[in-house]
C-alpha positions, -999 to 999 in steps of 0.1 A, spaced: -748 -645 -242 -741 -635 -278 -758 -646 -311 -738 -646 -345 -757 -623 -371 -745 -647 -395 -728 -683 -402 -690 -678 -408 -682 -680 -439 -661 -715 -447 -647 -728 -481 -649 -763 -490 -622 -787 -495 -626 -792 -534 -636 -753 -534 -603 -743 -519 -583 -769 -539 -600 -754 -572 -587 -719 -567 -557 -726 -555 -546 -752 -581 -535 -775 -554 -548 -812 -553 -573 -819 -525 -548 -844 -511 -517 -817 -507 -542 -799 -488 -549 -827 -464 -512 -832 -461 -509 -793 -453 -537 -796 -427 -522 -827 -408 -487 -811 -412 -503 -781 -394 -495 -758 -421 -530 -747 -433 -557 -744 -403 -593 -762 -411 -624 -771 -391 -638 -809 -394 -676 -810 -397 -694 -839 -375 -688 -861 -414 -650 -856 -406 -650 -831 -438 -625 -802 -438 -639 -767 -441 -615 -735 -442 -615 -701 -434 -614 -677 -470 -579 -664 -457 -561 -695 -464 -557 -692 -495 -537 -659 -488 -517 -690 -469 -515 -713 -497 -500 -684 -515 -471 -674 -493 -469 -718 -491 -467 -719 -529 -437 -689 -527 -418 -704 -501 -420 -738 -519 -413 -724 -553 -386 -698 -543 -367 -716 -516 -372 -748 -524 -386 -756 -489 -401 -788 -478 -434 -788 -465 -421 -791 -426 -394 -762 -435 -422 -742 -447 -448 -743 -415 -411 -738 -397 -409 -704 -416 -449 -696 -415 -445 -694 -379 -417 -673 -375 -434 -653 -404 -463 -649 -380 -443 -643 -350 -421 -613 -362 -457 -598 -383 -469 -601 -340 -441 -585 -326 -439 -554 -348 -471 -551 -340 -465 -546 -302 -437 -528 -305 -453 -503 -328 -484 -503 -303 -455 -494 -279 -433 -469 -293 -445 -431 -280 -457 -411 -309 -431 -396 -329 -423 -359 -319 -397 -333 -335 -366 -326 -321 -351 -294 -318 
């Protein structure tokens, strides 16, 4: 059995929407699109981890510099997330680097 040492910290809706400069509806949208993650407390209010707003950054890139819809985006999050994964085992993988010669 294991006992958190603290509550997780969560962000608001309007909180989130604030620093992000994003209208509390878009972020609903995001959420039911399955672009941004969020945890519903037992009122049905969404609560989000502090690393989506490093989301809602690479959202607002994508959006701005590509001209992606919102579907196009999560689309491209994933794959985003997928290659970050799969560097990650291969460089877990690869023997350490030794001289030749």
């Amino acid at each position: 059995m294991s006992f958190p040492l603290a509550a997780p910290v969560r962000l608001r809706l309007d909180t989130v929407a604030r620093r992000c400069g994003m209208h509390p509806d878009l972020l609903r949208r995001l959420v039911a699109l399955s672009v941004l993650d969020a945890e519903r407390d037992a009122s049905g209010e969404l609560w989000f981890a502090p690393r989506v707003v490093v989301t809602i950054g690479r959202v607002q890139r994508l959006r701005a510099g590509l001209g992606l819809n919102y579907a196009g985006i999560a689309v491209v999050l994933e794959l985003l997330d997928r290659i970050q994964e799969l560097e990650t085992e291969l460089r877990r993988r690869r023997p350490p680097w030794t001289p030749t010669g």
